[in-house]
C-alpha positions as CSV (number, residue, x, y, z in Angstrom):
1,X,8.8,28.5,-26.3
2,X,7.3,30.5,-23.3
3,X,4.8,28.5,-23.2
4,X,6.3,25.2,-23.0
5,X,9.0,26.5,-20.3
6,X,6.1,27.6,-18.4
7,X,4.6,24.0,-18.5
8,X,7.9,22.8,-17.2
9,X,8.1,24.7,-14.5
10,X,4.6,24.6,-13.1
11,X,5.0,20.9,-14.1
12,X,8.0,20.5,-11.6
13,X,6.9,22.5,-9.0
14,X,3.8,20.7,-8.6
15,X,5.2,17.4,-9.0
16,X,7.3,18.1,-5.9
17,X,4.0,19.1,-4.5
18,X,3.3,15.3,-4.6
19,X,6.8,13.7,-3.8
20,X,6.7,15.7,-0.2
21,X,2.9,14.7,0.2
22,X,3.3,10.7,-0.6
23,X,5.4,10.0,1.8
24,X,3.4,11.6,4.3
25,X,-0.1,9.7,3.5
26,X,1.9,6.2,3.3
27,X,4.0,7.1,6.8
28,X,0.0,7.8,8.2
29,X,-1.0,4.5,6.7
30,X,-3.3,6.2,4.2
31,X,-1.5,4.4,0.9
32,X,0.9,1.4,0.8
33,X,4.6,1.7,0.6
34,X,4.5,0.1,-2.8
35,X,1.9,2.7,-4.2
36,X,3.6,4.8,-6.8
37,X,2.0,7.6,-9.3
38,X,2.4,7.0,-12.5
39,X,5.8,8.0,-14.0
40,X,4.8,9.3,-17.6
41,X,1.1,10.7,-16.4
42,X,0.9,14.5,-16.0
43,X,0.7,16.1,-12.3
44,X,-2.8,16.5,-12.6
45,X,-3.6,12.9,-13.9
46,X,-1.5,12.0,-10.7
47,X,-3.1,14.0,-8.0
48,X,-6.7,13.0,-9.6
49,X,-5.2,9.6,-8.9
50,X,-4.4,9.8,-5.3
51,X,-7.5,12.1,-4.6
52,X,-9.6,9.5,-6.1
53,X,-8.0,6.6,-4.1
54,X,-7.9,8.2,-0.7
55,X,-11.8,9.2,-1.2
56,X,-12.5,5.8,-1.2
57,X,-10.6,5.4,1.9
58,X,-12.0,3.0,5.0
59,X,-8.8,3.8,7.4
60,X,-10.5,4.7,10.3
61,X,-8.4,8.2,11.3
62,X,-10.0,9.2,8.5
63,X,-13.1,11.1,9.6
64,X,-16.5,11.3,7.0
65,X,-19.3,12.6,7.4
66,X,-22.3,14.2,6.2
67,X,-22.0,17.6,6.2
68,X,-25.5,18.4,6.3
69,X,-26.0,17.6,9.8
70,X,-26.8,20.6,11.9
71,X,-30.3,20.5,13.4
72,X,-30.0,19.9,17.0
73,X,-28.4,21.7,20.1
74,X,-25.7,18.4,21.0
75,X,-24.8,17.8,16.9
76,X,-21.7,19.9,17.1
77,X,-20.6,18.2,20.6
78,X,-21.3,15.2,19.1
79,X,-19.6,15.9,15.8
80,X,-16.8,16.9,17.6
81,X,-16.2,13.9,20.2
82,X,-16.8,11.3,16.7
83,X,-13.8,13.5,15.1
84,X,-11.6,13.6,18.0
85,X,-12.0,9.5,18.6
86,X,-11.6,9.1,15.6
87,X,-8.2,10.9,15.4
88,X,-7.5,8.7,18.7
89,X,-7.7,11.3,21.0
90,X,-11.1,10.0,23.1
91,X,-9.6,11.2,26.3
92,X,-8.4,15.1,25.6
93,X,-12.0,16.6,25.8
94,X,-12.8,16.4,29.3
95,X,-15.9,18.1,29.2
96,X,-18.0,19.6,26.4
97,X,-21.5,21.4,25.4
98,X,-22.9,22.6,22.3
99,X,-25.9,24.8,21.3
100,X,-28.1,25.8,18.5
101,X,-30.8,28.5,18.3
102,X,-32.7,28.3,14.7
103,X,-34.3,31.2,15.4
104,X,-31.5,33.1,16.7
105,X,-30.1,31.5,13.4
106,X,-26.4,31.0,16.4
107,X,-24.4,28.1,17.3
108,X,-21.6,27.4,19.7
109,X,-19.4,25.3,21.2
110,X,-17.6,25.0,24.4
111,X,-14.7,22.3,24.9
112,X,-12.7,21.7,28.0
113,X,-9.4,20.2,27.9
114,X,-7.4,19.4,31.0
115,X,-7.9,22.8,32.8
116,X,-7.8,24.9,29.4
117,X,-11.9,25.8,28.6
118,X,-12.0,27.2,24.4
119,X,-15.3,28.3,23.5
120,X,-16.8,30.0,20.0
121,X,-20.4,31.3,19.1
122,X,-21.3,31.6,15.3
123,X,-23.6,32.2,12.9
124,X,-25.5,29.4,11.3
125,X,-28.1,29.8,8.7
126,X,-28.4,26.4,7.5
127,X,-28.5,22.7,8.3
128,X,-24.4,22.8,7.1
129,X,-21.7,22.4,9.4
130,X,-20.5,25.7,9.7
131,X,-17.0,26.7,8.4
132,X,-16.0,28.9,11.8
133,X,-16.8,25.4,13.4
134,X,-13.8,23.5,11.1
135,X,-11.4,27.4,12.3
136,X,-12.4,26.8,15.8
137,X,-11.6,23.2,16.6
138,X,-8.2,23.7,14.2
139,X,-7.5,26.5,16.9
140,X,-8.5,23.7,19.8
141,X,-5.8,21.5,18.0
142,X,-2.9,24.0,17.0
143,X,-3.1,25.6,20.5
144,X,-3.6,22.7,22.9
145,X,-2.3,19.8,21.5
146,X,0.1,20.5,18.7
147,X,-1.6,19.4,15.9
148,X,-3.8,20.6,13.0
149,X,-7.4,19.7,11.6
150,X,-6.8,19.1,7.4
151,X,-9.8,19.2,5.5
152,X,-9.1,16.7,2.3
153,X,-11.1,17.4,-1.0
154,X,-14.7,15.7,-1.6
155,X,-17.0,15.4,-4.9
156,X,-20.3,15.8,-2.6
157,X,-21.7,16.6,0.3
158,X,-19.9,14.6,2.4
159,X,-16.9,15.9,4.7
160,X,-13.4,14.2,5.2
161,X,-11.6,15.3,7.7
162,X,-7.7,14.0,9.1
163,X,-6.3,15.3,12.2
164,X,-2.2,15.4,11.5
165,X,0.9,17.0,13.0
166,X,2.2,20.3,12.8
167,X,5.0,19.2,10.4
168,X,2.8,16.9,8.1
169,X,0.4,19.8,7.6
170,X,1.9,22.2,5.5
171,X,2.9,19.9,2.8
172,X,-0.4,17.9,2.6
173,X,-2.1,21.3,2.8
174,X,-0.4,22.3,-0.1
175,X,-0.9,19.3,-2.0
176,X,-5.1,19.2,-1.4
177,X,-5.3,22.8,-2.2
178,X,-3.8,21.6,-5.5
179,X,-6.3,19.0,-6.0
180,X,-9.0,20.9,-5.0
181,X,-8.4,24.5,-6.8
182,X,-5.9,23.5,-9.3
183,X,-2.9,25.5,-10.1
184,X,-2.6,28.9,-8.6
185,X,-2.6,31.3,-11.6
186,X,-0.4,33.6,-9.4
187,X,2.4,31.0,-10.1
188,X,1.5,30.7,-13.3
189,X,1.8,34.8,-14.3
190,X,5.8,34.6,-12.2
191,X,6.7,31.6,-13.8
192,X,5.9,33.2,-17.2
193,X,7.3,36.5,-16.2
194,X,10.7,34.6,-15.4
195,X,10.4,32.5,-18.5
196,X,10.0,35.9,-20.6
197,X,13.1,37.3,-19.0
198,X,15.1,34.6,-19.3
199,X,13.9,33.9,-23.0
200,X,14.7,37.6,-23.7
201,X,18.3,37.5,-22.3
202,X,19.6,34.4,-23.5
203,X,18.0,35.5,-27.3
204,X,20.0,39.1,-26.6
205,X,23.5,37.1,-25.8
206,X,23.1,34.4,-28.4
207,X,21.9,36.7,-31.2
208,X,24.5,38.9,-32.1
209,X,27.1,35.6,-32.7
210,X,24.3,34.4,-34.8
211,X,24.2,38.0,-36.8
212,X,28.0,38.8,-36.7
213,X,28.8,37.2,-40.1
214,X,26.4,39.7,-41.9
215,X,25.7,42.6,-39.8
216,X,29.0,42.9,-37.9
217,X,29.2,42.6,-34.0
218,X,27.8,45.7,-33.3
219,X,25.3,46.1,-35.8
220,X,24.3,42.5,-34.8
221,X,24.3,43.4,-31.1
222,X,22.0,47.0,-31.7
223,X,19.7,44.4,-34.0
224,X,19.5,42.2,-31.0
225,X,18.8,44.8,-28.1
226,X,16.0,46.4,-30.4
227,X,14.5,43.2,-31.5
228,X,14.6,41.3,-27.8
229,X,13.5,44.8,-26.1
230,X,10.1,44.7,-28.2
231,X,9.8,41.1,-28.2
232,X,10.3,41.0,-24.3
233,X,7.9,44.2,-23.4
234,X,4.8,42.7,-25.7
235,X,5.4,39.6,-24.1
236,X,5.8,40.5,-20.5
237,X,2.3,42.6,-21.4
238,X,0.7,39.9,-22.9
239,X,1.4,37.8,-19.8
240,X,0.4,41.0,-17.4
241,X,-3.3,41.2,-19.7
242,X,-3.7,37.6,-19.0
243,X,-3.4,38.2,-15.2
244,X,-5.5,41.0,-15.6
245,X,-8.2,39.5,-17.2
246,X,-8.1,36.5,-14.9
247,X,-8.8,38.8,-12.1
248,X,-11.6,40.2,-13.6
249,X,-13.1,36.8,-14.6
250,X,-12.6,35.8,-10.9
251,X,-14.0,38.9,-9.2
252,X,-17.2,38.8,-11.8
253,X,-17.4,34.9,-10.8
254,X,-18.1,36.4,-7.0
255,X,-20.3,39.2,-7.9
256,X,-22.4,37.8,-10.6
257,X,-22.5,34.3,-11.2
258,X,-24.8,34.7,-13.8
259,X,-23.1,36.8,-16.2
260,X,-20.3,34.9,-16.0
261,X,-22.0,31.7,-16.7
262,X,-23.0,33.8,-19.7
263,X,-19.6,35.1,-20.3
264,X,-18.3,31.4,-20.7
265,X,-21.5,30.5,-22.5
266,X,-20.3,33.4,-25.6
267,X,-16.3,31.7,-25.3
268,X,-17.8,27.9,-26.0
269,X,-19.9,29.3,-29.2
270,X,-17.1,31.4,-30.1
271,X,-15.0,28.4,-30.2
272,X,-17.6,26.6,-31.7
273,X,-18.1,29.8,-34.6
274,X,-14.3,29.4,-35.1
275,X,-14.2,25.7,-35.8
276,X,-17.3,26.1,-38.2
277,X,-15.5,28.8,-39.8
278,X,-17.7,30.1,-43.3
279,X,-20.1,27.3,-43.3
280,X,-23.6,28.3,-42.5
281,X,-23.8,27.0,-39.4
282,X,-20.7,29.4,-38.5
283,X,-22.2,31.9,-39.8
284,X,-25.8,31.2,-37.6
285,X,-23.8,31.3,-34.5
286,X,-21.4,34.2,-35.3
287,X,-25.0,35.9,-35.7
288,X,-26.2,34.7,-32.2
289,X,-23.0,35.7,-30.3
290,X,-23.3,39.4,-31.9
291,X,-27.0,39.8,-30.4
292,X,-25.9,37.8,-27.2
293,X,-22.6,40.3,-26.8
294,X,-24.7,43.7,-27.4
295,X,-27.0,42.5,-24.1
296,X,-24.1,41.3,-22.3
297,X,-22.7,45.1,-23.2
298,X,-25.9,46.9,-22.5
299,X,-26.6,44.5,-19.1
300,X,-22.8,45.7,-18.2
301,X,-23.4,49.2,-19.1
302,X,-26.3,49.5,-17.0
303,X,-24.5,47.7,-13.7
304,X,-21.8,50.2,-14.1
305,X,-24.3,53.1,-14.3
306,X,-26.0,51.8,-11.5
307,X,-24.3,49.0,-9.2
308,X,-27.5,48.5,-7.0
């Protein structure tokens, strides 16, 4: 029952996510006015949708590019005058010099506008366009001109990029950060949390009526308290574990790549070892993950004993 009320909710909040962002993309010309997800799909199905349709996008304030595309001292000025006539705004930049040092491994930019002069110096250790370059010209934009840079979600190499308004960023940033990272597990853990609580009360009021005919009100409404105490306090730790154990998954994602991979390697067969149950096969890979888990234990052991 938690469960499926935490569906709901996540469900609802996240389909809002796309009834504020629509709008938006059809007001900028991005989708047609008739364009409409797809009523019975799930959120997901429905953001994949619009993702998939504005990726293959030829309206020309949308700005792509590749972003592998750093290896002379004028590519970030002339990145940056493509991206601003692009977004229409030709004119603003009224004069403007970029640099890179490869052996220095720095790169910077300096942009004039009217009589205001912004200028940035970076690392960059790559042929990528650097990410304090897509903060800097989104400070350029916020500061001077009222607006925002929006980076929207790509399967490759290749950047998008959409220059938009102060008020028509903070829904369509919303909305892309929920294409692009899926749903936040922080929302996830409160909605549960409130669903636990809510689940525990109503059982707690409802109960004792239910109990009354046998137990007596007040028998019926100690039963109740005891029962909906427990059930909420494993419930609400259950749902605290989870979070727990998602934060661990996540900071060993950042640390060590490879044991995770590994990590999630030993889930799949254990899943597989489950469905395979007694059989011999089963019993083959039940075998494997016990060797596989004492390394992963020992390798663990011996990071812990020495982090270096």
């Amino acid at each position: 029952m938690i469960n499926i009320l935490t569906g709901l909710m996540v469900e609802t909040n996240y389909s809002e996510g796309i009834d504020e962002a629509l709008p938006i993309l059809k007001q900028l010309q991005l989708f047609s006015e008739d364009f409409e997800p797809d009523g019975d799909g799930s959120y997901s199905d429905n953001v994949q949708e619009i993702v998939n349709k504005l990726h293959g996008s030829e309206h020309p304030s949308v700005f792509r590019f590749d972003s592998e595309c750093i290896e002379n001292p004028t590519d970030y000025a002339d990145l940056t005058q493509s991206l601003f006539a692009c977004a229409g705004m030709s004119s603003a930049i009224t004069k403007m010099k970029s640099d890179y040092h490869p052996d220095k491994e720095k790169a910077g930019l300096i942009i004039k506008t009217c009589e205001t002069v912004s200028k940035e110096i970076w690392n960059q250790t790559s042929d990528y366009v650097a990410p304090e370059y897509f903060s800097f010209i989104d400070k350029v934009l916020d500061e001077q001109f009222n607006k925002k840079l929006l980076t929207l979600p790509t399967g490759d190499q290749t950047c998008q990029l959409l220059v938009v308004t102060k008020e028509h960023y903070e829904p369509l940033q919303k909305f892309f950060t929920l294409a692009d990272k899926g749903v936040d597990e922080d929302d996830i853990y409160s909605y549960r949390v409130w669903m636990t609580i809510l689940v525990t009360v109503v059982g707690f009021v409802v109960t004792p009526f239910i109990g009354w005919y046998f137990f007596g009100f007040w028998m019926s409404v100690l039963y109740s308290f005891v029962f909906w105490a427990v059930f909420g306090a494993y419930k609400l730790y259950k749902a605290a574990s989870a979070a727990v154990e998602y934060e661990k998954e996540e900071k060993l994602k950042q640390e060590d790549p490879a044991l995770y991979a590994q990590n999630m390697m030993m889930a799949m067969m254990g899943e597989a070892a489950k469905r395979e149950k007694n059989s011999p096969a089963g019993k083959r890979l039940q075998k494997v993950i016990e060797l596989r888990q004492q390394e992963l234990d020992e390798r663990a052991n011996n990071k812990a004993k020495d982090p270096a």
